[in-house]
KOLMARGU-471617 format. One record per atom (N, C-alpha, C, O, CB): residue number from 1; x, y, z; residue in three letters. Coordinates in nm, 4 decimals. Glycine has a CB too. Layout:
N
+-----+----------+----------+----------+-----+
!   n !       c1 !       c2 !       c3 ! res !
+-----+----------+----------+----------+-----+
! NUM !        X !        Y !        Z ! ALA !
...
+-----+----------+----------+----------+-----+
This chain:
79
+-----+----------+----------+----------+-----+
!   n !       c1 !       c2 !       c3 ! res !
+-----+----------+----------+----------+-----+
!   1 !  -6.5724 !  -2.7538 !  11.4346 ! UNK !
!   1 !  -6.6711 !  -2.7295 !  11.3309 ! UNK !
!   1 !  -6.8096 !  -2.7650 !  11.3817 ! UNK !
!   1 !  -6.8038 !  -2.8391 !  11.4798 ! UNK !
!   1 !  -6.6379 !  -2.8095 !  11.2046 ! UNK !
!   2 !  -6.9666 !  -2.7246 !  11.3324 ! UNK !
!   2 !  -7.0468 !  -2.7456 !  11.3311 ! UNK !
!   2 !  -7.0863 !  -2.8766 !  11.2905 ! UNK !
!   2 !  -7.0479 !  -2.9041 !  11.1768 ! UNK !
!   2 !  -7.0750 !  -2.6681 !  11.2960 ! UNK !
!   3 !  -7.1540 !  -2.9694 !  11.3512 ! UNK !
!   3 !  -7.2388 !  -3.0616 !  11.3205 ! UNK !
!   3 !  -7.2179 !  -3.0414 !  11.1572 ! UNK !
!   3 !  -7.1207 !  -3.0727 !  11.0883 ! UNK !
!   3 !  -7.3897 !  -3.0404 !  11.3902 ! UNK !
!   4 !  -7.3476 !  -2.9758 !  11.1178 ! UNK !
!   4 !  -7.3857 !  -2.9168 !  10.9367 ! UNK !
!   4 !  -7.2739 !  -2.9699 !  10.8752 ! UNK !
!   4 !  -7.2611 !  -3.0812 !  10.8243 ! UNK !
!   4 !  -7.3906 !  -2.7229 !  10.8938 ! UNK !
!   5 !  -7.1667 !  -2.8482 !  10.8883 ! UNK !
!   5 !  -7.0402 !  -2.8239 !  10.8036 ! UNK !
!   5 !  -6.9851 !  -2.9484 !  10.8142 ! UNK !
!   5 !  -6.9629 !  -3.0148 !  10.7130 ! UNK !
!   5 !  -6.9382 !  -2.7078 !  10.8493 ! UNK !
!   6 !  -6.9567 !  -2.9940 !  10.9391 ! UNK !
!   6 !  -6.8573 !  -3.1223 !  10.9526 ! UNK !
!   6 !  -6.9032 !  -3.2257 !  10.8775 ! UNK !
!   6 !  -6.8035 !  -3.2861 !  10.8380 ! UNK !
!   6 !  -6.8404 !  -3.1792 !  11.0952 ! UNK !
!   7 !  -7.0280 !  -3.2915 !  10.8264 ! UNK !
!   7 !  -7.1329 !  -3.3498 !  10.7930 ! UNK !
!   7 !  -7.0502 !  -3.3789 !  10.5986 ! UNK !
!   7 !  -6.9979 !  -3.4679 !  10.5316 ! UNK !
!   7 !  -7.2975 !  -3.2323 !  10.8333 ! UNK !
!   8 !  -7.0993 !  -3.2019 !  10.5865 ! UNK !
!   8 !  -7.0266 !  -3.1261 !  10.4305 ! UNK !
!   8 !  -6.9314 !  -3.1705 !  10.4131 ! UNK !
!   8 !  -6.9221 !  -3.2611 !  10.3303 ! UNK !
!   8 !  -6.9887 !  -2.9798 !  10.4122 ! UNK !
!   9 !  -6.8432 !  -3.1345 !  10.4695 ! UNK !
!   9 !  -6.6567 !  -3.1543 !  10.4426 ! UNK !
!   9 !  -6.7065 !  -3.3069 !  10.4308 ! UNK !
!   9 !  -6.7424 !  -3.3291 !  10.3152 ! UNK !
!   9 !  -6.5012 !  -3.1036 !  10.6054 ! UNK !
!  10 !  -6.7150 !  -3.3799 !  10.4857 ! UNK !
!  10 !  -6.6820 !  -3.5575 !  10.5006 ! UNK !
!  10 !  -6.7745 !  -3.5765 !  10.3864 ! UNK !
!  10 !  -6.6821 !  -3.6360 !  10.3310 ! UNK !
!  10 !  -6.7329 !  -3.6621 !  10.6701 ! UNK !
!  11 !  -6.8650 !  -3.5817 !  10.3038 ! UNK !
!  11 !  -6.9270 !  -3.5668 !  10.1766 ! UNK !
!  11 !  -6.8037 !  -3.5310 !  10.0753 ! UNK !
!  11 !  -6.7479 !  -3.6060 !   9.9952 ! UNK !
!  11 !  -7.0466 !  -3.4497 !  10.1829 ! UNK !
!  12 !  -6.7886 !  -3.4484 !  10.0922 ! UNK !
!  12 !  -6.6963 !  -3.4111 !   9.9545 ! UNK !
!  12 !  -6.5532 !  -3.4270 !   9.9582 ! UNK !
!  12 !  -6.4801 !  -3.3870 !   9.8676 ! UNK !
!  12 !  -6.7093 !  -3.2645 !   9.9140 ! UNK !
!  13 !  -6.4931 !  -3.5133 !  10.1124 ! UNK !
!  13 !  -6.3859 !  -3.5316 !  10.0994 ! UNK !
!  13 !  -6.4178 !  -3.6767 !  10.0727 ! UNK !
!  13 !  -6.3173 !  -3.7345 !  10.0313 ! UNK !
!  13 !  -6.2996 !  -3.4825 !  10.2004 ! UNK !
!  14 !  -6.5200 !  -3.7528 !  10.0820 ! UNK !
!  14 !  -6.5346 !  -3.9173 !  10.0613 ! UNK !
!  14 !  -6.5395 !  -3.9143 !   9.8840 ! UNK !
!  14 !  -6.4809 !  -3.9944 !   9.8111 ! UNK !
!  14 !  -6.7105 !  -3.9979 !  10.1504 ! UNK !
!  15 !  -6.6308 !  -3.7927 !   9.8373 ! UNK !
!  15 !  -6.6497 !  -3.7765 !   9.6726 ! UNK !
!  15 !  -6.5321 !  -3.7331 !   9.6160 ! UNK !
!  15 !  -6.5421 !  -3.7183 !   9.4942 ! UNK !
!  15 !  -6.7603 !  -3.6717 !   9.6256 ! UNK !
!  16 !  -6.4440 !  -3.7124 !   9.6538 ! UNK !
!  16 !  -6.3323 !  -3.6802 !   9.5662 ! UNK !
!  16 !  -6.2778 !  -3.7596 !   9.6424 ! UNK !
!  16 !  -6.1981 !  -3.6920 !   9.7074 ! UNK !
!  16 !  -6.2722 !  -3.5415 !   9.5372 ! UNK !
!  17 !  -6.2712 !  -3.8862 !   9.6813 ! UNK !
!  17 !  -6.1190 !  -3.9666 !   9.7222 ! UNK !
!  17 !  -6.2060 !  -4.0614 !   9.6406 ! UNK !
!  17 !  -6.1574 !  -4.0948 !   9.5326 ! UNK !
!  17 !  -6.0462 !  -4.0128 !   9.9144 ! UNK !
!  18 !  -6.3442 !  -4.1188 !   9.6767 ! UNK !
!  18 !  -6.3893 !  -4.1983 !   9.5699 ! UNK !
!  18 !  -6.3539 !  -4.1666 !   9.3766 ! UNK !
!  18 !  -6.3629 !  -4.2560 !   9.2924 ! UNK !
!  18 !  -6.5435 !  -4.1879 !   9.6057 ! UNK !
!  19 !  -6.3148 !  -4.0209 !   9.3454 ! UNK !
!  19 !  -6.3061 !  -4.0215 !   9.2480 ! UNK !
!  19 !  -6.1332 !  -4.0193 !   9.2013 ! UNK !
!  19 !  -6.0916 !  -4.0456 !   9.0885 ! UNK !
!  19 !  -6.3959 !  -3.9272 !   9.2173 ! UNK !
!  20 !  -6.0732 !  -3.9919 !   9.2865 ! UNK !
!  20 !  -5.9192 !  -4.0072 !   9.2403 ! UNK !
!  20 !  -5.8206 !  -4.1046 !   9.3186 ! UNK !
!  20 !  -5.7007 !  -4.1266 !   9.3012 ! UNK !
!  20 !  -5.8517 !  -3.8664 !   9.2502 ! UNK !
!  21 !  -5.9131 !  -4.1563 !   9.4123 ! UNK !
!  21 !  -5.8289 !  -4.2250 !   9.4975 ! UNK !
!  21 !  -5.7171 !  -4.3944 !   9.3778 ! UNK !
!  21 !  -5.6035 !  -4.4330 !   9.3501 ! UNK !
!  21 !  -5.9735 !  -4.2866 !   9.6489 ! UNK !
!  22 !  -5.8980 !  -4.4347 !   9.3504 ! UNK !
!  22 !  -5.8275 !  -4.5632 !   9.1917 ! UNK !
!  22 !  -5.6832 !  -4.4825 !   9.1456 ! UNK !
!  22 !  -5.6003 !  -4.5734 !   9.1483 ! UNK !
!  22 !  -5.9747 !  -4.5653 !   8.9854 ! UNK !
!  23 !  -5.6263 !  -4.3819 !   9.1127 ! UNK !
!  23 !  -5.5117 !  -4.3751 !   9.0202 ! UNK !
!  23 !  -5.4488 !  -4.2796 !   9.1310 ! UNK !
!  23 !  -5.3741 !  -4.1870 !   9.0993 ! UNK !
!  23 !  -5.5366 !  -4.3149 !   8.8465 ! UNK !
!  24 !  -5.4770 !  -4.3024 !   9.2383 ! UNK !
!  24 !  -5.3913 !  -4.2373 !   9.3425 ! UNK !
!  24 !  -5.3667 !  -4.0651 !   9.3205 ! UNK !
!  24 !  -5.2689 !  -4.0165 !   9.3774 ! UNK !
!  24 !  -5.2431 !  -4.3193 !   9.3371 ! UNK !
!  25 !  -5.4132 !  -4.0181 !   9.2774 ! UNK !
!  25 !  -5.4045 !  -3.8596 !   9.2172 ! UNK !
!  25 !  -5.4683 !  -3.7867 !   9.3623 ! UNK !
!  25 !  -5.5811 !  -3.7473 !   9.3917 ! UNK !
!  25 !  -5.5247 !  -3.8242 !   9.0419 ! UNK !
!  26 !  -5.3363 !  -3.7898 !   9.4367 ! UNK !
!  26 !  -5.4003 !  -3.6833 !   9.5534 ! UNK !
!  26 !  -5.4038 !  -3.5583 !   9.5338 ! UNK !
!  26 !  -5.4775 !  -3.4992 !   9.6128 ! UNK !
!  26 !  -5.3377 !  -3.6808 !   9.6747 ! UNK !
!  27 !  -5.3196 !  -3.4556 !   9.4113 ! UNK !
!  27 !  -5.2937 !  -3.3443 !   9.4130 ! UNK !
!  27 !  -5.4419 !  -3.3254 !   9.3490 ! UNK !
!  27 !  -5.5016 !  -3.2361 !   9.4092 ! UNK !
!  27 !  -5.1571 !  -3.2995 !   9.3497 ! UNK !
!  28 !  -5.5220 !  -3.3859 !   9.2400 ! UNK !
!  28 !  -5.6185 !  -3.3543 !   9.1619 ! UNK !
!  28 !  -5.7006 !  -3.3316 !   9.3050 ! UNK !
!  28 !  -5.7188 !  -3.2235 !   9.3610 ! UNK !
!  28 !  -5.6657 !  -3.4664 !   9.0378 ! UNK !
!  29 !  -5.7530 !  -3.4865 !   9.3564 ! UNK !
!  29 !  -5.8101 !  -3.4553 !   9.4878 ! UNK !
!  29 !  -5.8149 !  -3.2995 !   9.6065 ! UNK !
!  29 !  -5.8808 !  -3.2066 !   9.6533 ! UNK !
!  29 !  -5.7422 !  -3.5577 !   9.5492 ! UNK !
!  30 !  -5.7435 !  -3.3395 !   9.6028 ! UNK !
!  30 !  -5.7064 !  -3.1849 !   9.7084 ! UNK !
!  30 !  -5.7507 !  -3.0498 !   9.6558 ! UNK !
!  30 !  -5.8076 !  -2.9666 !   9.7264 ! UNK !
!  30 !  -5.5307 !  -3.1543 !   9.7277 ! UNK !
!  31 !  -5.7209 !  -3.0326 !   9.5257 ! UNK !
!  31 !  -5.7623 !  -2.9516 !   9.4724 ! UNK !
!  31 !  -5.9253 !  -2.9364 !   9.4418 ! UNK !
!  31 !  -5.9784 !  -2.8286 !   9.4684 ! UNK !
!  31 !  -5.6880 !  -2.9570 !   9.3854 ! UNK !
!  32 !  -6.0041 !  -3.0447 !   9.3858 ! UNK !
!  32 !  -6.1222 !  -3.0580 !   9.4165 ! UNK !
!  32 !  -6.1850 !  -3.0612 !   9.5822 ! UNK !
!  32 !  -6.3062 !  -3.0771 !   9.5965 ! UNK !
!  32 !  -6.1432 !  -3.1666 !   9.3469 ! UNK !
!  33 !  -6.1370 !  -3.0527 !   9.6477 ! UNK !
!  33 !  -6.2139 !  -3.0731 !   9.7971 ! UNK !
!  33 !  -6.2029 !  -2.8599 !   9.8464 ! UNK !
!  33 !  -6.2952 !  -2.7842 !   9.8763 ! UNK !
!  33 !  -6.0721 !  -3.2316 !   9.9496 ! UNK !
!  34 !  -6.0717 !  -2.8349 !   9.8353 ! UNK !
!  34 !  -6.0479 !  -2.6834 !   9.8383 ! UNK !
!  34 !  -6.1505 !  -2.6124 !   9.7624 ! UNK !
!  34 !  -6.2219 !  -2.5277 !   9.8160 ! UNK !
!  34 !  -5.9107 !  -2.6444 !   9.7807 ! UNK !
!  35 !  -6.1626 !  -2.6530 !   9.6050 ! UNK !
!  35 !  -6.2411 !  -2.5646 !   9.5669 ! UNK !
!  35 !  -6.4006 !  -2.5925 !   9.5784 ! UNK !
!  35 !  -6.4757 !  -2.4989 !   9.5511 ! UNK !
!  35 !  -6.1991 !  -2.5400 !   9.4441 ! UNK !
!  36 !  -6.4516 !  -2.7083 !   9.6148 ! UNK !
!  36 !  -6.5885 !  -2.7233 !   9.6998 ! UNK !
!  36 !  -6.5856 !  -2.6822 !   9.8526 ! UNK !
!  36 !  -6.6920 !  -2.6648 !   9.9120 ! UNK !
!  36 !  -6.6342 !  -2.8774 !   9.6979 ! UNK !
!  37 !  -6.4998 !  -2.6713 !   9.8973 ! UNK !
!  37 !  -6.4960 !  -2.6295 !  10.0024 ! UNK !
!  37 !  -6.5331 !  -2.4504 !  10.0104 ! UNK !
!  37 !  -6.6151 !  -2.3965 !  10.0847 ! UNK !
!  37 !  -6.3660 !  -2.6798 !  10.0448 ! UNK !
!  38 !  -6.4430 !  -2.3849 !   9.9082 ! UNK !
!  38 !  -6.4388 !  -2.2772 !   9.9145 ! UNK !
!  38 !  -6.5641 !  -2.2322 !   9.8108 ! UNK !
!  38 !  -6.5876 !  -2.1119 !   9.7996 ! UNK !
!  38 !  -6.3018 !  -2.2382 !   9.8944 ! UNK !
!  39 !  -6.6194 !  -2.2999 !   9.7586 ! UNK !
!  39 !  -6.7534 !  -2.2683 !   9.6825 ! UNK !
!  39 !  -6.9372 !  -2.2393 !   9.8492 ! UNK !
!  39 !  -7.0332 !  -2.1645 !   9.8679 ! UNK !
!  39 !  -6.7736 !  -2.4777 !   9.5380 ! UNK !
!  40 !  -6.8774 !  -2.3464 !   9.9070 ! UNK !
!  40 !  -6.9639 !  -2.3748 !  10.0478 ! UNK !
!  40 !  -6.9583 !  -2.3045 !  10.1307 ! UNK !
!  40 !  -7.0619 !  -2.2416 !  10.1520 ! UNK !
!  40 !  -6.9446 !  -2.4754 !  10.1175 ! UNK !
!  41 !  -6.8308 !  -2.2747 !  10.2266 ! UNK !
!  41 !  -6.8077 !  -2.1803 !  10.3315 ! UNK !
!  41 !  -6.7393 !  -2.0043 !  10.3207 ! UNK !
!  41 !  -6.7286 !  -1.9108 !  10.4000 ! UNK !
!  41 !  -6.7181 !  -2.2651 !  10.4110 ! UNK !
!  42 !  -6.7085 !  -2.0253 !  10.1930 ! UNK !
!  42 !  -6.6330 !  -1.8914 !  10.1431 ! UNK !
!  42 !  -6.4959 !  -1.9381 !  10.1295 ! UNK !
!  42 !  -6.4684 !  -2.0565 !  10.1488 ! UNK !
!  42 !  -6.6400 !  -1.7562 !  10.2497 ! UNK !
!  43 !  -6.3945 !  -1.8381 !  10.0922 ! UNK !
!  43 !  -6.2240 !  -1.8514 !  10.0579 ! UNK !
!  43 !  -6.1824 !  -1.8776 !  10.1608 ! UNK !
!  43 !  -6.2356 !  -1.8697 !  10.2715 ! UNK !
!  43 !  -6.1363 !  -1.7341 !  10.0057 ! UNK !
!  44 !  -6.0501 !  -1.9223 !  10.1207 ! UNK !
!  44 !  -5.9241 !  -1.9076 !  10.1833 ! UNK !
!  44 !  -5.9077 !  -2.0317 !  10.2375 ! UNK !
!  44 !  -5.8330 !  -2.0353 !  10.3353 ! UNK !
!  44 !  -5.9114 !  -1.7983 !  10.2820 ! UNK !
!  45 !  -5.9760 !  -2.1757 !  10.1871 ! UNK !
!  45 !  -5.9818 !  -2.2965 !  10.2599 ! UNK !
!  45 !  -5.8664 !  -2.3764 !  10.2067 ! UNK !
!  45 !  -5.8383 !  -2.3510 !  10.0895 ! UNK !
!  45 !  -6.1189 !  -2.3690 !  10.2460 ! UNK !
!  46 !  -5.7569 !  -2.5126 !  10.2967 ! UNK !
!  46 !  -5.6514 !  -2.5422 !  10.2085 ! UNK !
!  46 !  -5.6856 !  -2.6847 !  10.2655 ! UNK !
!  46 !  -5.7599 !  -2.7065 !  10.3612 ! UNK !
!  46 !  -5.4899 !  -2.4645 !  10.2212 ! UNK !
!  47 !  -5.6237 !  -2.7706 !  10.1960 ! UNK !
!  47 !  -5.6444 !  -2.9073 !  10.1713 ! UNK !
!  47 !  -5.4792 !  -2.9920 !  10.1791 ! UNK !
!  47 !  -5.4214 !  -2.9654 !  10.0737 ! UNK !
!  47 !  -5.7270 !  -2.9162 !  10.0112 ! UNK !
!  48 !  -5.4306 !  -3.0415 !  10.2284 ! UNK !
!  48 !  -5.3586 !  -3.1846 !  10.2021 ! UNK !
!  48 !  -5.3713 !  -3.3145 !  10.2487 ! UNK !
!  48 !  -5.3890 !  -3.3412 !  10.3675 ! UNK !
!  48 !  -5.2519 !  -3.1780 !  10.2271 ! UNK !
!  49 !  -5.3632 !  -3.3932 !  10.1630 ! UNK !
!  49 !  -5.3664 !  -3.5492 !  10.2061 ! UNK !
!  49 !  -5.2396 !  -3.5769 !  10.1494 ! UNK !
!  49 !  -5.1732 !  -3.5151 !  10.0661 ! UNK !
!  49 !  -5.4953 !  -3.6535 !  10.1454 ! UNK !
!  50 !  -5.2215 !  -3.6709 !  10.2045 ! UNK !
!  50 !  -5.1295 !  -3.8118 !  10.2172 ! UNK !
!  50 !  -5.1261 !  -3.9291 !  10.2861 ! UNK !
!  50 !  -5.2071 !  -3.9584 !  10.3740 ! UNK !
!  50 !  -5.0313 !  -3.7918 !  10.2472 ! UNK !
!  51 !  -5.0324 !  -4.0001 !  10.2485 ! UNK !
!  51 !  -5.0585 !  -4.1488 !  10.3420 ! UNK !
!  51 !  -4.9457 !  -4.1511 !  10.4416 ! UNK !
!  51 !  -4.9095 !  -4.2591 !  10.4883 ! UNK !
!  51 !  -5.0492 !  -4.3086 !  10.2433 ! UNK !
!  52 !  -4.8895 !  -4.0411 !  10.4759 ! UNK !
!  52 !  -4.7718 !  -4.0166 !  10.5738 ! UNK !
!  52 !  -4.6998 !  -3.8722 !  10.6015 ! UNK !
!  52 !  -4.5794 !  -3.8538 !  10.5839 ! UNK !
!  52 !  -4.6654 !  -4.1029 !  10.5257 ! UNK !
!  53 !  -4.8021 !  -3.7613 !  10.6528 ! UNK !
!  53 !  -4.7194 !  -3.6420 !  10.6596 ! UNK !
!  53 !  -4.7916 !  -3.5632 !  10.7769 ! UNK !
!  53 !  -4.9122 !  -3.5599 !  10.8014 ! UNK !
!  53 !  -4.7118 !  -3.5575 !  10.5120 ! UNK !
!  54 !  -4.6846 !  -3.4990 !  10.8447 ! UNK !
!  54 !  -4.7520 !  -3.4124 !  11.0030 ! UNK !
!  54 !  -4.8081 !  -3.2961 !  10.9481 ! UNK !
!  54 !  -4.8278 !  -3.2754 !  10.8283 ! UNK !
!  54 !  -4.6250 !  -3.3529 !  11.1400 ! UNK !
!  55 !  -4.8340 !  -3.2175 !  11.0468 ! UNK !
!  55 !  -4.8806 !  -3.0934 !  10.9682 ! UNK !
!  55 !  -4.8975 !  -2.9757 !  11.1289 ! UNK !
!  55 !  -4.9445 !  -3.0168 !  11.2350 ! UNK !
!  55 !  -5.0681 !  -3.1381 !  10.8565 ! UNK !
!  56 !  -4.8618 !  -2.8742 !  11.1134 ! UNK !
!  56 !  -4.8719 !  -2.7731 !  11.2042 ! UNK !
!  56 !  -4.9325 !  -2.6635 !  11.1149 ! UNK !
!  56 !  -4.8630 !  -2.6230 !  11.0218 ! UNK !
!  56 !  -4.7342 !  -2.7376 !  11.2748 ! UNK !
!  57 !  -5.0672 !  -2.6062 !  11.1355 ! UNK !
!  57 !  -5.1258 !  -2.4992 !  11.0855 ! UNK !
!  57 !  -5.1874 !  -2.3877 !  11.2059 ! UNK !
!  57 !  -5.2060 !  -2.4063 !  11.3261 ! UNK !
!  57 !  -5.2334 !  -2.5577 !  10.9917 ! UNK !
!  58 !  -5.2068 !  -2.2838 !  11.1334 ! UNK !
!  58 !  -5.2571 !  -2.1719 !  11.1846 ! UNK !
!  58 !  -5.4168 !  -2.1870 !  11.0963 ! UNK !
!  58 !  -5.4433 !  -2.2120 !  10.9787 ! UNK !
!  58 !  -5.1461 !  -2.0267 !  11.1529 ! UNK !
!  59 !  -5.5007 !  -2.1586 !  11.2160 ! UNK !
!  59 !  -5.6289 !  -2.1919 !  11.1210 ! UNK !
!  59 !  -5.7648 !  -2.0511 !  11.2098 ! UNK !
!  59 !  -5.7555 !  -2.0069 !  11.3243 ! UNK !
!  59 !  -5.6890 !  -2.4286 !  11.1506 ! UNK !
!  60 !  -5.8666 !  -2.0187 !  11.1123 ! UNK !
!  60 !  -5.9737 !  -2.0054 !  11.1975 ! UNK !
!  60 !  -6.0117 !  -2.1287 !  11.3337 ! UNK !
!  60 !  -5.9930 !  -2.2503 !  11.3370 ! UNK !
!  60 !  -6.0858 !  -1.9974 !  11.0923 ! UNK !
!  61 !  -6.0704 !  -2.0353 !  11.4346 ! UNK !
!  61 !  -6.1006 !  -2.1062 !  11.5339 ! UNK !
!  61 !  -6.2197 !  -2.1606 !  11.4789 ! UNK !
!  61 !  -6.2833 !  -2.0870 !  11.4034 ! UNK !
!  61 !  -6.1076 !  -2.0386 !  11.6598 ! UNK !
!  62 !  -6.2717 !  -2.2997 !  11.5067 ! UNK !
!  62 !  -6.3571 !  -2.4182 !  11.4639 ! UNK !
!  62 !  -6.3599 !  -2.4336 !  11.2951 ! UNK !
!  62 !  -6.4695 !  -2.4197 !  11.2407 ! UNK !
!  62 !  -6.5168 !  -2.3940 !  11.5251 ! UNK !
!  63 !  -6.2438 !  -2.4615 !  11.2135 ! UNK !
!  63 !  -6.2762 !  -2.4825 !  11.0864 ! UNK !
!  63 !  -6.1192 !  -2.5240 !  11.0467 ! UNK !
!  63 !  -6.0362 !  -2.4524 !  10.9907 ! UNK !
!  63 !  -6.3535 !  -2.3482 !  11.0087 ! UNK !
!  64 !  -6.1016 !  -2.6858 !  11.1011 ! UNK !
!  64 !  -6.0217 !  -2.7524 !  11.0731 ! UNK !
!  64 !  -6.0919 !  -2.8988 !  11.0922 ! UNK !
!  64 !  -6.1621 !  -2.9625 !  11.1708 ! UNK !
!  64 !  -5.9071 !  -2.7136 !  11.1422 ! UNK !
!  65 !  -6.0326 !  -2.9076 !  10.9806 ! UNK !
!  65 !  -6.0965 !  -3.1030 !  11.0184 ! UNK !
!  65 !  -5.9893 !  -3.2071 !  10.9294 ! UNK !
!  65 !  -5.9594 !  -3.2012 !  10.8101 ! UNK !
!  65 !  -6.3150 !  -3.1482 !  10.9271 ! UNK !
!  66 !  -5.9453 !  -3.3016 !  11.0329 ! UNK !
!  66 !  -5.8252 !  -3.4223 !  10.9778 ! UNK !
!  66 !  -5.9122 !  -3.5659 !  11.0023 ! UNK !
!  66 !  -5.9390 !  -3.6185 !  11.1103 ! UNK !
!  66 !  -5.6467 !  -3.4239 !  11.0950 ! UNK !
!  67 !  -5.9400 !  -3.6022 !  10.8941 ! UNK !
!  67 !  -5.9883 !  -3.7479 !  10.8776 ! UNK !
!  67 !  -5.9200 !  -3.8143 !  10.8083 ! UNK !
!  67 !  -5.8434 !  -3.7640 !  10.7262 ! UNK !
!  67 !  -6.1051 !  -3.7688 !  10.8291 ! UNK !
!  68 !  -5.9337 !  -3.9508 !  10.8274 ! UNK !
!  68 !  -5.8682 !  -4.0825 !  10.7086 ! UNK !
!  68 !  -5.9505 !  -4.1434 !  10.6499 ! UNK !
!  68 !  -6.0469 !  -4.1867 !  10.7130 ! UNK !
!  68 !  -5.7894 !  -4.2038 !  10.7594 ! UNK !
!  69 !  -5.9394 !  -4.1656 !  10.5148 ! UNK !
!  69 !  -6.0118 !  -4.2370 !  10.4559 ! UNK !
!  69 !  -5.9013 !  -4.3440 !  10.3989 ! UNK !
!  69 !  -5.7973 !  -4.3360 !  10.3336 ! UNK !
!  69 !  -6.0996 !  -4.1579 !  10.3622 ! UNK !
!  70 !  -5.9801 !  -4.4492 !  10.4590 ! UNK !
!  70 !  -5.8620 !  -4.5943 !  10.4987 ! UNK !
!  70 !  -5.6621 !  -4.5090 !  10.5145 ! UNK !
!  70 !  -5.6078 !  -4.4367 !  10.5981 ! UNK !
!  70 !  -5.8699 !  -4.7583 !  10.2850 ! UNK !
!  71 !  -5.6310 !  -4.5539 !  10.4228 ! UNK !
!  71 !  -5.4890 !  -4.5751 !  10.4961 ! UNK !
!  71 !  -5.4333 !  -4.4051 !  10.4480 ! UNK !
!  71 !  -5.3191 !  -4.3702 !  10.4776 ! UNK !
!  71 !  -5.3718 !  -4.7427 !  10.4163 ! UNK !
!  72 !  -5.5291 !  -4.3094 !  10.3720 ! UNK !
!  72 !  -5.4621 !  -4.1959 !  10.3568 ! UNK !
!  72 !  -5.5093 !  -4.1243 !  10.4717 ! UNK !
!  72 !  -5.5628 !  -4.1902 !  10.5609 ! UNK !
!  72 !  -5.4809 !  -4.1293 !  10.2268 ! UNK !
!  73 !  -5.4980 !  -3.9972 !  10.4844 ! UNK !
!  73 !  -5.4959 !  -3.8632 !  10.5542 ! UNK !
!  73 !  -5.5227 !  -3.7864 !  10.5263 ! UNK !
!  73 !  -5.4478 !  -3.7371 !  10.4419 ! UNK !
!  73 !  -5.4272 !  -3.8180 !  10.5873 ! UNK !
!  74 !  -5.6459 !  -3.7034 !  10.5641 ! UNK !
!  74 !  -5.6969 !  -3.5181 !  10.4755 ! UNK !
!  74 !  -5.7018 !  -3.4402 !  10.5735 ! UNK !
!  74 !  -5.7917 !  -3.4489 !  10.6571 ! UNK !
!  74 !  -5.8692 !  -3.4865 !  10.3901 ! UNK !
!  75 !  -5.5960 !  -3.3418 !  10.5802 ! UNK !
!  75 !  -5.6656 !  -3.2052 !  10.6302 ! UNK !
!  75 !  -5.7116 !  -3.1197 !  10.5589 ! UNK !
!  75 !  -5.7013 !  -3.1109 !  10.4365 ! UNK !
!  75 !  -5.5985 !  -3.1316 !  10.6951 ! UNK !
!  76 !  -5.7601 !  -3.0580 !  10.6239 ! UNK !
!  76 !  -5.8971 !  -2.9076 !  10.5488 ! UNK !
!  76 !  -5.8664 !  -2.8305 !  10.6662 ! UNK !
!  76 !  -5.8425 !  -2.8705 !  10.7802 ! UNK !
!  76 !  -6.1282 !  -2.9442 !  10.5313 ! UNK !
!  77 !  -5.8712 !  -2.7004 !  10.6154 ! UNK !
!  77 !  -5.8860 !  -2.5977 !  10.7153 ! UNK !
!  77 !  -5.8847 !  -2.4582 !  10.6632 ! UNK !
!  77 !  -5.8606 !  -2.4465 !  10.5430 ! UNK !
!  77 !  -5.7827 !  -2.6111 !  10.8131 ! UNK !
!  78 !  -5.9023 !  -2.3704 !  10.7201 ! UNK !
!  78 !  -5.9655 !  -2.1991 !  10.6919 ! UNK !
!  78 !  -5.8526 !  -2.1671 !  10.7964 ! UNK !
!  78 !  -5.8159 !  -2.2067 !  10.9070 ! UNK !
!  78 !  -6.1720 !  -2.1391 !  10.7438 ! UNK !
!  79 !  -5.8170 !  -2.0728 !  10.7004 ! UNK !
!  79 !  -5.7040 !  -1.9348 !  10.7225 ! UNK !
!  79 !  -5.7535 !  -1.8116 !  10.6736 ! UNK !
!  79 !  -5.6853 !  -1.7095 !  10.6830 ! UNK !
!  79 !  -5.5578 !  -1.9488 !  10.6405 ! UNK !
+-----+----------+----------+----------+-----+
């Protein structure tokens, strides 16, 4: 990813874990980060977190990003 974008995603994946992380609601989360995501870069963007799961995707080339915020896990990425 770009500097910019990469910048974006980590903004709105810190604002929606700050907002659902207290009652642990990762599905609400996820769903809010996808659809800011896909409001920003265009469709087709997908989201999971957890605090324990692998993941093998097919993605656009440069528009995947896996960070932790403390002990969970987010991927994002464009298909």
């Amino acid at each position: 990813m770009a500097n910019e974008m990469q910048q974006e995603c980590i903004e709105v994946i810190t604002m929606s874990l700050d907002k659902y992380l207290q009652s642990a609601n990762y599905e609400a989360a996820a769903v809010l980060i996808k659809n800011q995501l896909d409001k920003k870069f265009g469709l087709t963007w997908h989201c999971a977190i957890g605090e324990g799961f692998g993941f093998d995707v097919t993605t656009q080339h440069r528009y995947l990003m896996y960070v932790f915020y403390g002990k969970v896990g987010v991927v994002c990425y464009k298909c």
